[in-house]
C-alpha positions as CSV (number, residue, x, y, z in Angstrom):
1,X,14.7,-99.9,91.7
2,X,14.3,-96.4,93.1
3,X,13.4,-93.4,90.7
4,X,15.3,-90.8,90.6
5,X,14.3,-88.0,92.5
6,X,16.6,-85.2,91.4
7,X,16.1,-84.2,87.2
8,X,19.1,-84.8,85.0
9,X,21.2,-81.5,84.6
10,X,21.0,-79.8,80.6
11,X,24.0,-80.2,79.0
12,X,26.1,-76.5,78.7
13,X,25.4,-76.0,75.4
14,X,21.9,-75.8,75.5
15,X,21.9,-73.6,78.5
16,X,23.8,-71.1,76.9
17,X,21.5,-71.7,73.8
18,X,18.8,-70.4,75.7
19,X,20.9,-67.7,78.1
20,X,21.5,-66.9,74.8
21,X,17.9,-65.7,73.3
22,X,17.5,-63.7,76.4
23,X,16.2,-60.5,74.8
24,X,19.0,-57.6,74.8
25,X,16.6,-54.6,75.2
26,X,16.8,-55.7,79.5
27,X,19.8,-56.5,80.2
28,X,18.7,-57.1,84.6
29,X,17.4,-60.6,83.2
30,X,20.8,-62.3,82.0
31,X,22.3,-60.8,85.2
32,X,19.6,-62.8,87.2
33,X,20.5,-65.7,85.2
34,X,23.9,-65.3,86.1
35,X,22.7,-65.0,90.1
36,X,21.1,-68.5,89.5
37,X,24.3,-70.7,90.3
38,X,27.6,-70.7,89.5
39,X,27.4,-72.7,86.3
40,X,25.0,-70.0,84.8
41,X,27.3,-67.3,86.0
42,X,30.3,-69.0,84.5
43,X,28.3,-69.3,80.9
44,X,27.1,-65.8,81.2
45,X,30.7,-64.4,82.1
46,X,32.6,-66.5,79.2
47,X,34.0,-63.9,76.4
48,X,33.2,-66.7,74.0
49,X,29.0,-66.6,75.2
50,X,29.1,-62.3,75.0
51,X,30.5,-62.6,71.5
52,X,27.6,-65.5,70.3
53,X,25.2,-63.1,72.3
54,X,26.3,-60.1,69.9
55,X,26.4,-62.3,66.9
56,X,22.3,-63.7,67.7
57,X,21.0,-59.9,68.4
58,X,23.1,-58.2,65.8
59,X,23.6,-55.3,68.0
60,X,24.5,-54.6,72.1
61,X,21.8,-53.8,74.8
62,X,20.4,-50.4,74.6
63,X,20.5,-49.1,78.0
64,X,19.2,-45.9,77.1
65,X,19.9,-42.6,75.2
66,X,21.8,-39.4,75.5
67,X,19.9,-36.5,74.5
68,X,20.8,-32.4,74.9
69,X,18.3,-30.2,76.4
70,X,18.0,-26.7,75.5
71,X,15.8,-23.8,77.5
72,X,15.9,-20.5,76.2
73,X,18.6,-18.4,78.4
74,X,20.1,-21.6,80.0
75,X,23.2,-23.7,79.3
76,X,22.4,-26.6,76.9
77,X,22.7,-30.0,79.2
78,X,23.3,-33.4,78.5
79,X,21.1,-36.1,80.4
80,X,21.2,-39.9,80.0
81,X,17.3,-41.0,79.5
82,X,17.2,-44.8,80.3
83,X,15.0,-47.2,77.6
84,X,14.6,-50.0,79.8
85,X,14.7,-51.1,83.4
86,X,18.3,-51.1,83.9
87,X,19.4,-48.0,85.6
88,X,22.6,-46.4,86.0
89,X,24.1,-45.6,89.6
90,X,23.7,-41.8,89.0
91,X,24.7,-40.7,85.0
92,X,20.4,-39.8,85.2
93,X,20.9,-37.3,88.5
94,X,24.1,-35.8,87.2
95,X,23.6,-34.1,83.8
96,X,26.2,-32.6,82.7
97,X,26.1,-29.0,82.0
98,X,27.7,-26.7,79.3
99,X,28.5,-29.2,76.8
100,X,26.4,-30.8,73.7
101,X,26.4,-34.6,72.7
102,X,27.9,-34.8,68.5
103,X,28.4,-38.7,68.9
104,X,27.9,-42.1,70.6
105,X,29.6,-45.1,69.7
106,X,30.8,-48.1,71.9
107,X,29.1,-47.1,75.3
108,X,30.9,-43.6,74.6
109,X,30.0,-40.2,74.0
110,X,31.8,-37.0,72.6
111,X,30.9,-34.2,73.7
112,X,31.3,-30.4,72.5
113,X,32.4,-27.8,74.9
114,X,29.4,-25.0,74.0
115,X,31.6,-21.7,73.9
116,X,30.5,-18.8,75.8
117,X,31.9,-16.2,73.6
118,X,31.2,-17.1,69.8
119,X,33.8,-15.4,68.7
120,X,36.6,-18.0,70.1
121,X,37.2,-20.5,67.4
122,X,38.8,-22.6,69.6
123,X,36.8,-26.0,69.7
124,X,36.8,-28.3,73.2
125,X,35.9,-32.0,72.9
126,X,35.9,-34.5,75.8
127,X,34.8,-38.3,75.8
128,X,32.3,-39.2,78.7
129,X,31.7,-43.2,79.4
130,X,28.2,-42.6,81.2
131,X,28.2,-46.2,82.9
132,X,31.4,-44.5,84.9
133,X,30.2,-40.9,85.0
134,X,34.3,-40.1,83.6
């Protein structure tokens, strides 16, 4: 009797066990996982595995921060600052001038319109998604 040359394949469950303790501060590595073959890809891309992958880290992926910079004499500006390796396609070269972050929640920040003359009491609020720059 010949041995078997190829190893027996894990059953899904456990592969998604342990796509599923992939740590959520780096994001790039489940998205390698996914590149391995299409079974990984279709575990990683099941609604069902992103909701268990919430419910083991608590919390999403941290892909960075958005913080207001102020200089004396110049416009306050918004600029993503990444906290991992992940980078976004451009939200770090394109700050966004002339406006001030008051909130982030789900991947979504408001933003305050800084007035030029303080004596408009007319306030201007805009939503930015920084993954999409809109």
């Amino acid at each position: 009797m010949a041995a078997q040359s190829s190893t027996p394949d894990l059953l899904d469950e456990l592969v998604e066990d342990i796509l599923r303790r992939i740590p959520p501060h780096d994001p790039t590595r489940l998205f390698r996982a996914a590149l391995m073959c299409k079974r990984w890809c279709r575990l990683v891309s099941d609604p069902g595995f992103r909701r268990r992958f919430r419910e083991c880290h608590r919390r999403a992926p941290e892909l960075g921060i958005i913080r207001n910079f102020h200089k004396k004499g110049h416009l306050e500006t918004i600029r993503f600052v990444p906290t991992c390796s992940f980078c976004l396609c451009g939200a770090d070269a394109d700050d966004r001038h002339g406006w001030r972050a008051i909130d982030s929640r789900h991947n979504r920040v408001l933003l305050q319109c800084l007035p030029f003359d303080y004596g408009d009491l007319d306030v201007v609020l805009d939503v930015w998604d920084p993954i999409t720059d809109v």
